[in-house]
GUDO-86576 format. One record per residue: residue in one letter; x negated, y, z negated of N, C-alpha, C in turn. Coordinates in steps of 0.02 Angstrom, whole numbers, plus 50000, padded with zeros to 5 digits. Atoms other than C-alpha are relative to their C-alpha. Example, Ala and Ser with C-alpha at 12.3 -4.5 7.8 and 13.67 -1.06 7.14 Angstrom:
BEGIN
+----+-------+-------+-------+-------+-------+-------+-------+-------+-------+
| aa |    nX |    nY |    nZ |   caX |   caY |   caZ |    cX |    cY |    cZ |
+----+-------+-------+-------+-------+-------+-------+-------+-------+-------+
|  A | 49955 | 49941 | 50000 | 49385 | 49775 | 49610 | 49955 | 50060 | 50000 |
|  S | 50042 | 49941 | 50003 | 49316 | 49947 | 49643 | 50039 | 50055 | 49963 |
+----+-------+-------+-------+-------+-------+-------+-------+-------+-------+
This chain:
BEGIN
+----+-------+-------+-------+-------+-------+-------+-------+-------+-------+
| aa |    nX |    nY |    nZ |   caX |   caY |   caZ |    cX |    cY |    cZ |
+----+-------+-------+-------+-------+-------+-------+-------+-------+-------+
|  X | 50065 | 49977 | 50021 | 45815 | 53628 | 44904 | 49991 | 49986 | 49925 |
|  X | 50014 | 50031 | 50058 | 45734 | 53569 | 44737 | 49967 | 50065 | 49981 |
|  X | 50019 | 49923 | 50041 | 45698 | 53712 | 44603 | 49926 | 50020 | 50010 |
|  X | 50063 | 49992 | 49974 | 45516 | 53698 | 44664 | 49998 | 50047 | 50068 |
|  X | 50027 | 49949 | 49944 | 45525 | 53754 | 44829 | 50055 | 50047 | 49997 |
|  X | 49959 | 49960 | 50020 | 45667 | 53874 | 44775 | 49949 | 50067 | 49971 |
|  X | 50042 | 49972 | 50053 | 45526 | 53936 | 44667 | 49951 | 50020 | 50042 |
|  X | 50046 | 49996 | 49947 | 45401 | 53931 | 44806 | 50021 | 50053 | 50042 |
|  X | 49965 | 49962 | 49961 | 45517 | 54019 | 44922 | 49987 | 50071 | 49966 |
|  X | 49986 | 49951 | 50034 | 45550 | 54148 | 44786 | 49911 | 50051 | 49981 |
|  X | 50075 | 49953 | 50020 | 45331 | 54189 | 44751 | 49997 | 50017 | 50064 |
|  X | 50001 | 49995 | 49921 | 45332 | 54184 | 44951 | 50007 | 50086 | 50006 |
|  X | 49969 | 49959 | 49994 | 45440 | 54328 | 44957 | 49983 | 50059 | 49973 |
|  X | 50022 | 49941 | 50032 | 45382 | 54443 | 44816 | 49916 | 50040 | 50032 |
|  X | 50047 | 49983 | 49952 | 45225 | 54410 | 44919 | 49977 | 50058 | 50047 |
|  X | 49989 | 49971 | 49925 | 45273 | 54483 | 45074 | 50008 | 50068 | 49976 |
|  X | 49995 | 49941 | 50021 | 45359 | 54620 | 44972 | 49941 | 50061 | 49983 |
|  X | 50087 | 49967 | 50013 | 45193 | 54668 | 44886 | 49980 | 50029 | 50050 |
|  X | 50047 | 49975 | 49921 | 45093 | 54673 | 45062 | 50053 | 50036 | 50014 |
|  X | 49965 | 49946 | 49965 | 45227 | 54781 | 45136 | 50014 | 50063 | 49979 |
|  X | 50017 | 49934 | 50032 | 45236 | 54909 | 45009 | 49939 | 50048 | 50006 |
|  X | 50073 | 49960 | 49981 | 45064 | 54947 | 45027 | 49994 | 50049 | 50079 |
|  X | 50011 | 49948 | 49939 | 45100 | 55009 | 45207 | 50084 | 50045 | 50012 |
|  X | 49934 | 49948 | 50001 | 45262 | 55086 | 45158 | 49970 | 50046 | 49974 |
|  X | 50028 | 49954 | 50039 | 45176 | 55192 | 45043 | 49926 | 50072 | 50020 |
|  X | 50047 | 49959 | 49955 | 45043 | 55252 | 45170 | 50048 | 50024 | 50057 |
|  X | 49950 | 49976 | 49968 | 45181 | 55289 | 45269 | 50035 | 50070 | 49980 |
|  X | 49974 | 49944 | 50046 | 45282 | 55390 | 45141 | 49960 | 50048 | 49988 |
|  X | 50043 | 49942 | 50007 | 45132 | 55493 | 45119 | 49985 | 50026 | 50050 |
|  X | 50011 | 49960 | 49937 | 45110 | 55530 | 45298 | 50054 | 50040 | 50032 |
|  X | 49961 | 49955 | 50006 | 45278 | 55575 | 45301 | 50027 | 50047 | 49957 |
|  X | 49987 | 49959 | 50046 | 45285 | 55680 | 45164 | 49951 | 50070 | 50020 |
|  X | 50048 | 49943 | 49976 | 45133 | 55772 | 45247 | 50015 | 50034 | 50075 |
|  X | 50000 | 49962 | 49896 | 45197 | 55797 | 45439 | 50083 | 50041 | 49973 |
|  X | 49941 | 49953 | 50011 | 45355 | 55868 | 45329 | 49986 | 50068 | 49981 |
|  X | 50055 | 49934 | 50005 | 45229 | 55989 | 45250 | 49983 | 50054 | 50015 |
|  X | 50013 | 49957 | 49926 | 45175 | 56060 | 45401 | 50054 | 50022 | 50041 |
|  X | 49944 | 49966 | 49955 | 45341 | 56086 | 45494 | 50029 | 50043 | 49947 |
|  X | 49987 | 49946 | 50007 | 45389 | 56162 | 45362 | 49990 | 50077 | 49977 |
|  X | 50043 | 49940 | 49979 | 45242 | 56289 | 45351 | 50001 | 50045 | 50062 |
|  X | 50021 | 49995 | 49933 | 45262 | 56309 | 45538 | 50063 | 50047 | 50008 |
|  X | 49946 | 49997 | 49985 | 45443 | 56343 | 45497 | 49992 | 50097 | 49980 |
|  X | 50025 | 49950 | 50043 | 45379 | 56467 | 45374 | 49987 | 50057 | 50036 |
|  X | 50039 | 49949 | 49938 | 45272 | 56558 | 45497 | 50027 | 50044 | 50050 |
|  X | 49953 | 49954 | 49923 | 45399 | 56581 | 45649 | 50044 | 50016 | 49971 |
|  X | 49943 | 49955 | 50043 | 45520 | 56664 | 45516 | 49966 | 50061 | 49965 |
|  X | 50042 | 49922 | 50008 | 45387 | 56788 | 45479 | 49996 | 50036 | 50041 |
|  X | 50001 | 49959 | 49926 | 45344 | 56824 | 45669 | 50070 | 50013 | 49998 |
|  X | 49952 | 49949 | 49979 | 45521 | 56856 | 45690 | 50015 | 50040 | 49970 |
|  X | 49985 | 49936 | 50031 | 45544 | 56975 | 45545 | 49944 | 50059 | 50028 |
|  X | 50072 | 49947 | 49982 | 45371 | 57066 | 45596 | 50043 | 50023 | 50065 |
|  X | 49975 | 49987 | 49907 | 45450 | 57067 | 45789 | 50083 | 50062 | 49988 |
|  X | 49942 | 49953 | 49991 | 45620 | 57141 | 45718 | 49990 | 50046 | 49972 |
|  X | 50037 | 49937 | 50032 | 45520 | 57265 | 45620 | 49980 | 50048 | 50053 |
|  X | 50049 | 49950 | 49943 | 45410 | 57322 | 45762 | 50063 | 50002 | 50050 |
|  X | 49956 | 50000 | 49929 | 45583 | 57307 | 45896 | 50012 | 50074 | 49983 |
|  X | 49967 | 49935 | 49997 | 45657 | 57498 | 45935 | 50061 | 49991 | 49962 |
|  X | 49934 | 49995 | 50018 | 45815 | 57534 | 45881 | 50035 | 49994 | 50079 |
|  X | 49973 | 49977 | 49935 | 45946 | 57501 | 46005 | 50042 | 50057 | 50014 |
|  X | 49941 | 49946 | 49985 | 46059 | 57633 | 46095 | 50023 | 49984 | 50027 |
|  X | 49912 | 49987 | 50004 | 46233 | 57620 | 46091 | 50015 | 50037 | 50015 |
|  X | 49955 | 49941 | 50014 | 46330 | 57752 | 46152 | 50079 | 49984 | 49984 |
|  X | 49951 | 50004 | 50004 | 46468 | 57650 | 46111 | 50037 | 50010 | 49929 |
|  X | 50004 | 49998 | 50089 | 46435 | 57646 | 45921 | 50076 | 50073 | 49976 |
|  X | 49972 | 49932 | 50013 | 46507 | 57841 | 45932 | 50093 | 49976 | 50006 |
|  X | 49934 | 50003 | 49993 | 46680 | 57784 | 45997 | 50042 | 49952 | 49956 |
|  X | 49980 | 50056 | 50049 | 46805 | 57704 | 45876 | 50021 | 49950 | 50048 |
|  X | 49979 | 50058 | 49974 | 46861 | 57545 | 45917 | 50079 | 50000 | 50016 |
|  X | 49920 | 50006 | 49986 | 47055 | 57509 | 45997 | 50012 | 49963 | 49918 |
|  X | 49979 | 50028 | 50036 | 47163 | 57480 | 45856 | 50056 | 49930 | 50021 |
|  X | 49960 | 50084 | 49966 | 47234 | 57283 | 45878 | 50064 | 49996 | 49924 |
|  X | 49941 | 49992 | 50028 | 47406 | 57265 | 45827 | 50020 | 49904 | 50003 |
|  X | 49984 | 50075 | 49982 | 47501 | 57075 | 45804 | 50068 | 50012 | 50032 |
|  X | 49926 | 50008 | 49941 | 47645 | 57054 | 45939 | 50048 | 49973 | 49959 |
|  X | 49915 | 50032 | 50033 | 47834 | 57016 | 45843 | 50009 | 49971 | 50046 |
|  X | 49959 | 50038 | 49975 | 47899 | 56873 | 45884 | 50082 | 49997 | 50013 |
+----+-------+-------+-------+-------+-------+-------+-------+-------+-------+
């Protein structure tokens, strides 16, 4: 190849680059926005479940009352 179409090749390219950025960049912004939203969404269903464990009863245990077996380690 002769430094011409080396040179040719090489505007070719930055070409292509150019045009493709342009729809990378509408890209990157659409994914920067559907990230947005999930994680508003994420936001949201970590509220409902504090609200839900707010409003839940208390549970009953009657086991709470009894201590637990004491666990021992077996000699080898």
């Amino acid at each position: 190849m002769t430094a011409e179409e080396i040179a040719a090749q090489k505007q070719e390219l930055i070409n292509f680059y150019k045009e493709s950025s342009k729809s990378l960049k509408v890209q990157l912004e659409y994914e920067k926005l559907i990230t947005e939203i999930e994680e508003v969404r994420l936001q949201r269903l970590v509220a409902q479940m504090r609200i839900a464990q707010l409003m839940a009863p208390a549970p009953e245990n009657e086991e709470e009352d009894e201590p637990a077996p004491k666990k021992t380690l077996k000699r080898s």
